[in-house]
C-alpha positions as CSV (number, residue, x, y, z in Angstrom):
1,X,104.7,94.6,77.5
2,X,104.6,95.0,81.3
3,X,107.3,93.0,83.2
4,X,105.8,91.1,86.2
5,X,107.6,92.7,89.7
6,X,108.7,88.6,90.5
7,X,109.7,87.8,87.2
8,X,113.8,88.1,85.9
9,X,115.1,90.9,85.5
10,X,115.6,91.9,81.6
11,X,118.9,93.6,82.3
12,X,120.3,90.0,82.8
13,X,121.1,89.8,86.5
14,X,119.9,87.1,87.6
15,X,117.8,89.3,90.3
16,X,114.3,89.5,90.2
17,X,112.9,92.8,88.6
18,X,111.7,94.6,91.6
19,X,115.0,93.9,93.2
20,X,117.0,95.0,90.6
21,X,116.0,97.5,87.5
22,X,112.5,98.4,88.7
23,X,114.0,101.1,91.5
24,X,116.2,102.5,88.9
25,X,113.8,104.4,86.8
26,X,112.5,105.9,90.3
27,X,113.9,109.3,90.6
28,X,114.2,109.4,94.6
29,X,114.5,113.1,94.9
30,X,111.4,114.4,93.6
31,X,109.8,110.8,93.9
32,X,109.1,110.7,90.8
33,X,107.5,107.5,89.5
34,X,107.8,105.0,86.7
35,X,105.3,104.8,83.8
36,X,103.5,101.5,86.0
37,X,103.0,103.3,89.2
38,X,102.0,106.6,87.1
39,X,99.3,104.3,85.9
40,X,98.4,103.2,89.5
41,X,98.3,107.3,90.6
42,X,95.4,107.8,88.3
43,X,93.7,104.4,88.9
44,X,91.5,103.8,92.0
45,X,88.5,101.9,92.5
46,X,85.7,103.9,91.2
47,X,83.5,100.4,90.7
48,X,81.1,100.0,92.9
49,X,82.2,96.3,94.1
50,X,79.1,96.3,96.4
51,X,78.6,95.0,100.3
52,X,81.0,92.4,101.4
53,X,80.2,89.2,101.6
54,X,82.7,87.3,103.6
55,X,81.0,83.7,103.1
56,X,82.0,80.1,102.5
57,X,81.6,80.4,98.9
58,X,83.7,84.0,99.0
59,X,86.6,82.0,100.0
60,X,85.9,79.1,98.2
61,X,86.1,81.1,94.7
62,X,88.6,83.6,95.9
63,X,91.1,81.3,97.2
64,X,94.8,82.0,99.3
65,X,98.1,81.2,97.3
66,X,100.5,79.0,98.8
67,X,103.2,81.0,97.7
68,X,103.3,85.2,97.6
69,X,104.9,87.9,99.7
70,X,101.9,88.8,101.2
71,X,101.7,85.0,102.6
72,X,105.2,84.8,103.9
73,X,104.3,88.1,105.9
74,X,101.0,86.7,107.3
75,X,102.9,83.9,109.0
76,X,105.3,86.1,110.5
77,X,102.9,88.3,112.0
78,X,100.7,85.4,113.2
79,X,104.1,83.6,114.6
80,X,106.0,86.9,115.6
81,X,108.9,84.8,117.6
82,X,109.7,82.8,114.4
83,X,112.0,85.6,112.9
84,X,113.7,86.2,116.3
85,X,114.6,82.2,116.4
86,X,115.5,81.9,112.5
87,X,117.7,84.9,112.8
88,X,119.6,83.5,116.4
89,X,119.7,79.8,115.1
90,X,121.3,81.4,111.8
91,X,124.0,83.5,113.0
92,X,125.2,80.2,115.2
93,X,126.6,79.2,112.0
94,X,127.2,82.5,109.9
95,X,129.3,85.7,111.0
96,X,128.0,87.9,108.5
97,X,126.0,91.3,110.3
98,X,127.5,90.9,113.3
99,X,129.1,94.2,113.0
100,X,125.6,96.0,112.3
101,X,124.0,94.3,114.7
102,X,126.2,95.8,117.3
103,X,126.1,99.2,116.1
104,X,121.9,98.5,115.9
105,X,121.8,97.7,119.1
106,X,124.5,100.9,120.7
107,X,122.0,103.2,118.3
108,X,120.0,105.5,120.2
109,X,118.6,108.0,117.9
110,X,115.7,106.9,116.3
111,X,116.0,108.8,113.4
112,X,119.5,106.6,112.3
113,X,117.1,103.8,113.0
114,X,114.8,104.4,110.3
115,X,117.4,105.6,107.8
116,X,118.1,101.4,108.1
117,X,114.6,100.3,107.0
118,X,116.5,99.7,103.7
119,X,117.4,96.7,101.4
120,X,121.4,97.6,102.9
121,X,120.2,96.3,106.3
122,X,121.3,92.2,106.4
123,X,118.1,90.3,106.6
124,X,119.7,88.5,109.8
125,X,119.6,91.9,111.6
126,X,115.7,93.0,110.9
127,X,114.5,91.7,114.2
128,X,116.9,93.0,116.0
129,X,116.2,96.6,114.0
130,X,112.4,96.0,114.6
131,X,112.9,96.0,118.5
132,X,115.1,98.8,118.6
133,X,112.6,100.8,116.7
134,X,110.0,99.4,119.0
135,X,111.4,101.2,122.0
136,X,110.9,104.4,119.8
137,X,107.2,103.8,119.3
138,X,105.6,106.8,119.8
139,X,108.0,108.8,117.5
140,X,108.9,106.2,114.9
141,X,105.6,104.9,113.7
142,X,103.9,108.2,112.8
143,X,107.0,108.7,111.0
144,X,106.8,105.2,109.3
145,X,103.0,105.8,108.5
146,X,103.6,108.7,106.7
147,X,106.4,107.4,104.5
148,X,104.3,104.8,104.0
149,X,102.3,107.2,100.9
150,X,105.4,107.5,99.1
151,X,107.4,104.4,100.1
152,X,108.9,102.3,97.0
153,X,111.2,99.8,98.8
154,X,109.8,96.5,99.5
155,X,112.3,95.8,102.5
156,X,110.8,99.3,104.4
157,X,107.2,98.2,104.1
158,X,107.7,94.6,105.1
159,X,109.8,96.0,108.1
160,X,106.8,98.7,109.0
161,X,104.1,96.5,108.9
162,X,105.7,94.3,111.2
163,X,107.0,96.9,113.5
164,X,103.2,98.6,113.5
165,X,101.5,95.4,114.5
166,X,104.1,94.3,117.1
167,X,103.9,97.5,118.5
168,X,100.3,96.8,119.9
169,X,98.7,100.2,119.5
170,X,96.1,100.8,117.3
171,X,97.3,102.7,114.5
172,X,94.3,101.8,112.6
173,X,92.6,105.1,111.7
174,X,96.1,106.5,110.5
175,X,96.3,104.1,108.0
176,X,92.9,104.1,106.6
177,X,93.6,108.1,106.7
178,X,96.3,107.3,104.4
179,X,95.0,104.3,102.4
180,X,93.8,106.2,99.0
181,X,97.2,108.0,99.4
182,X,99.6,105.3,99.0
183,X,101.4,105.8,95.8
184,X,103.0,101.9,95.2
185,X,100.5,98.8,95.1
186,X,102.9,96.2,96.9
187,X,102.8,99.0,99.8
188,X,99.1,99.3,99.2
189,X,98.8,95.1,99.7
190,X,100.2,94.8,103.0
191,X,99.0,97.8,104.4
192,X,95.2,96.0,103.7
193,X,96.7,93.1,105.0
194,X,97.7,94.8,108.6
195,X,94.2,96.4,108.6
196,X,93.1,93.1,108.6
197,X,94.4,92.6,111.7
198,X,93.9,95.3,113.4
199,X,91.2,97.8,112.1
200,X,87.5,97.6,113.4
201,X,84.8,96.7,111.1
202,X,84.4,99.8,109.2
203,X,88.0,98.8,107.6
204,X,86.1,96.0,105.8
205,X,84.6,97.8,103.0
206,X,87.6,99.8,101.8
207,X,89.5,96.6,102.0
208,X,87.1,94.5,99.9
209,X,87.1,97.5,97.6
210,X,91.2,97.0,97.1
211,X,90.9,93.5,97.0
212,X,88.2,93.6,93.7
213,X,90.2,96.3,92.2
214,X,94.1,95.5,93.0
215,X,92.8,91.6,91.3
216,X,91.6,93.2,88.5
217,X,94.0,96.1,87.8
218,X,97.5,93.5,88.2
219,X,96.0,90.3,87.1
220,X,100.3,89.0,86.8
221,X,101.0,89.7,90.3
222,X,99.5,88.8,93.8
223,X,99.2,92.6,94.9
224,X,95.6,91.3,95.6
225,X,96.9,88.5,98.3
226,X,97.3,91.2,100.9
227,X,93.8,92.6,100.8
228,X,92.1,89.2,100.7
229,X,94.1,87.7,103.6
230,X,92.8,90.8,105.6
231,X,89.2,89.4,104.4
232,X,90.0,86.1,106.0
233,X,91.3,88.0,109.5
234,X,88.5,90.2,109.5
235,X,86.0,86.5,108.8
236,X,87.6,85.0,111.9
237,X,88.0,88.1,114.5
238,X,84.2,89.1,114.1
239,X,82.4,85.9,112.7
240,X,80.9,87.2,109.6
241,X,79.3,85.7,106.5
C-alpha cells in the first residue's frame, strides 16, 4: 500500500511523510530513487488526452482545491510582497534566523546561495534568500533549472519557482526543454504551474497533457493542482474557451 506524500509518517514522528521518511530511502549520491518515483520514471503520458478545451464546463468539472501546496504557491506568486511582510511582521516578535539572515545577506557567492535552497534554511529567511539569489540571476537560474530534473526536496522547488517568476525573464522554453525530464511529480506540478504564468500558448498542450495524466496516475495526492491552476492562468492571460 502506497503512503500518501501529506499523510503521517508511519515511522511515528508526528511529521508528515514527505517531510520525514520519504527522503530517506533516496540515495543522494547517485540519485537514486525510491520504488514510487521509479514508477513515475517509466510512466508518462502516452494517452492521447486530445485538444484543450479551457471552457466553462472544463472548470466547472475539474474544479481548484481550497487547500494544497500548489494553491498556497499560486497566492504567493500572484501576491509576491505577502512573504516579505509575513516574514518582517514575524521576526518583530521572534529572534529565531537572525543569525542566517545576516550571514544571507554578507553572502556574495552565488554558489553558497544555492547550497541554502534546502529544508535547513528557516522559513522566515526565504525571502530574504530569494532576493539575494535574485541579484545572481543570470547565473543562478540556469543552474536552478537544471537541478530542477533531479530535484527531490520540496523546500528547493517551492524556492525556485518563485525566484524564476520574480525574476521576470522568460525562462519559459528552458523549462518546457526540461519538462519530460523531471524525475519527481511534486517538482513536475509546480513547474506546470509556473508555465502557466509565463509560457506562450504552445505551453498549453503539454500542460493539459500533465494535468490528465498527473490526475490519473496519483489519484491520493494533488500533484494535479499545479497543472490545472496553470489551465486557469493560461484561460485568463489569452481569453480562451
Amino acid at each position: 500500500m502506497k503512503i500518501g506524500r501529506n499523510e503521517p509518517c508511519p515511522c511515528g514522528s508526528g511529521k508528515k511523510y514527505k517531510n520525514c521518511c520519504l527522503n530517506r530511502k533516496v540515495e543522494i549520491s547517485d540519485l537514486s530513487f525510491d520504488s514510487e518515483n521509479k514508477d513515475f520514471l517509466l510512466k508518462r503520458p502516452t494517452k492521447d488526452y486530445g485538444s484543450p478545451k479551457l471552457s466553462k464546463d472544463f472548470f466547472d468539472k475539474n474544479q481548484v482545491k481550497e487547500i494544497s501546496a500548489a494553491r498556497l504557491l499560486y497566492s504567493n506568486l500572484l501576491n509576491p510582497g505577502i512573504e516579505e511582510l509575513a516574514s518582517k511582521t514575524t521576526r518583530q516578535f521572534v529572534i529565531r534566523g537572525r543569525k542566517e539572515a545576516k550571514r544571507i545577506s554578507r553572502e556574495t557567492n552565488p554558489e553558497n546561495l544555492l547550497k541554502m535552497m534546502d529544508p535547513r534554511t528557516d522559513t522566515i529567511n526565504h525571502w530574504l534568500l530569494k532576493k539575494k539569489i535574485l541579484k545572481f540571476a543570470n547565473f543562478a537560474i540556469p543552474r536552478i533549472i537544471e537541478k530542477l530534473k533531479d530535484n527531490i526536496d520540496d523546500t528547493f522547488v517551492e524556492l525556485a519557482i518563485g525566484i524564476i517568476y520574480e525574476s521576470k525573464i522568460d525562462y519559459s522554453s528552458q523549462l518546457l526543454e526540461i519538462l519530460d525530464s523531471i524525475k519527481e511529480p511534486y517538482t513536475l506540478s509546480l513547474a506546470c504551474l509556473l508555465l502557466g504564468f509565463i509560457a506562450p500558448k504552445e505551453a498549453i498542450q503539454p500542460v493539459w497533457n500533465y494535468y490528465h495524466f498527473l490526475k490519473e496516475e496519483y489519484p491520493r495526492e494533488t500533484y494535479e493542482q499545479g497543472p490545472l491552476l496553470a489551465l486557469y492562468e493560461f484561460k485568463e492571460r489569452f481569453g480562451l474557451n
